[in-house]
Every structure is written in C-alpha cells, then in structure tokens.
C-alpha positions as CSV (number, residue, x, y, z in Angstrom):
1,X,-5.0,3.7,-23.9
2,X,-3.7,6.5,-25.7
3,X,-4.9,8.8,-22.5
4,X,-3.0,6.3,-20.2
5,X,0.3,7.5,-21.9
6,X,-0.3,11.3,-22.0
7,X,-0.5,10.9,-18.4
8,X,2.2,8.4,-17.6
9,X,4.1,11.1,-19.9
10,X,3.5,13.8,-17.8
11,X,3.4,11.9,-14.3
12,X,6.9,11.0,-15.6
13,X,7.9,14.9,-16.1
14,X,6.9,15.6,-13.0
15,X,8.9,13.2,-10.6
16,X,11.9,13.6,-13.0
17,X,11.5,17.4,-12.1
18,X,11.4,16.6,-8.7
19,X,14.4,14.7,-8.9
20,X,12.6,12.0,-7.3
21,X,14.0,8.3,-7.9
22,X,11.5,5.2,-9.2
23,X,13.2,3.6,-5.9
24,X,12.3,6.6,-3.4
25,X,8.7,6.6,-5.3
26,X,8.0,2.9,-4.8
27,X,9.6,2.9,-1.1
28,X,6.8,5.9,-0.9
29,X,3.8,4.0,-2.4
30,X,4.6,0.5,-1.1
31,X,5.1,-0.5,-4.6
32,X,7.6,-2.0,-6.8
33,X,10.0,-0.6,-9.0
34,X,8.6,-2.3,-12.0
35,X,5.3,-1.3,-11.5
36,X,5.8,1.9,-11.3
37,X,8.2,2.0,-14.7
38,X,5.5,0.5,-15.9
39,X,2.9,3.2,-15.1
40,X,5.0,5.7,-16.5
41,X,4.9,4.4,-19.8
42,X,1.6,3.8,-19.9
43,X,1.2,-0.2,-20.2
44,X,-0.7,0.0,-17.4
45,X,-3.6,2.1,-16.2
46,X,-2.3,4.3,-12.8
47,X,-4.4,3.8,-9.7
48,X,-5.9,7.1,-7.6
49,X,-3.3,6.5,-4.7
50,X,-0.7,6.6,-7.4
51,X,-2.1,9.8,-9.4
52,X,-2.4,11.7,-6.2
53,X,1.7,11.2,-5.5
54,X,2.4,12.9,-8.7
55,X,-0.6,15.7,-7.9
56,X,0.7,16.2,-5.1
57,X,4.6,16.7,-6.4
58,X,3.4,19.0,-8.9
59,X,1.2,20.9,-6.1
60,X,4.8,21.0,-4.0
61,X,6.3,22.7,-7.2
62,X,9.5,20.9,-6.5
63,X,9.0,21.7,-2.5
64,X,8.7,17.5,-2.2
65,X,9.2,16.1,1.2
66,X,10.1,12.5,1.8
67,X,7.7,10.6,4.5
68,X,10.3,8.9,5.7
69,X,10.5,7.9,8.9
C-alpha cells in the first residue's frame, strides 16, 4: 500500500497544479467526489482510467482542456 500513496501523492500534485477541482475531476471521470479524495490519499488502489487523467494532465503540462460539452 505504501506504493498506492506515493502515487495518490503525486496524482494529487499534479491536478492541484492544474488547478483542477475534485468536482471538475469527478464530473470528468463519471465518479464521485469521495472516491476520488479517496484515491488521492491512497486508501484505495487508483484504477487505469483514473491514472491515465492524471498522465494525461501532467503530459498537458498545465495545457488541460475540459471535455465538456
């Protein structure tokens, strides 16, 4: 588990960087608010779809666009 925080850690830097919201995030992922808090600290393992938002924030290099339609 100790893994599963060093990456909620840093999955956390990055949207913070990106001055994205937990609400905007879970709106994006079709997930809820407490789920993703709770991926962030690590109580809970992250799944791929969820990784790949924060990869792809990072890859944007703060250059995040909302899907919204």
């Amino acid at each position: 588990m100790e893994f599963d925080k060093i990456i909620a850690e840093k999955c956390k830097e990055i949207r913070i960087k990106n001055k994205i919201s937990i609400k905007e995030m879970s709106t994006q992922l079709g997930e809820k608010t407490e789920l993703i808090k709770r991926y962030e600290t690590g109580a809970i393992r992250m799944p791929f779809n969820v990784l790949m938002f924060y990869a792809e924030l990072k890859r944007n290099n703060g250059n995040y666009k909302s899907k919204k339609k």
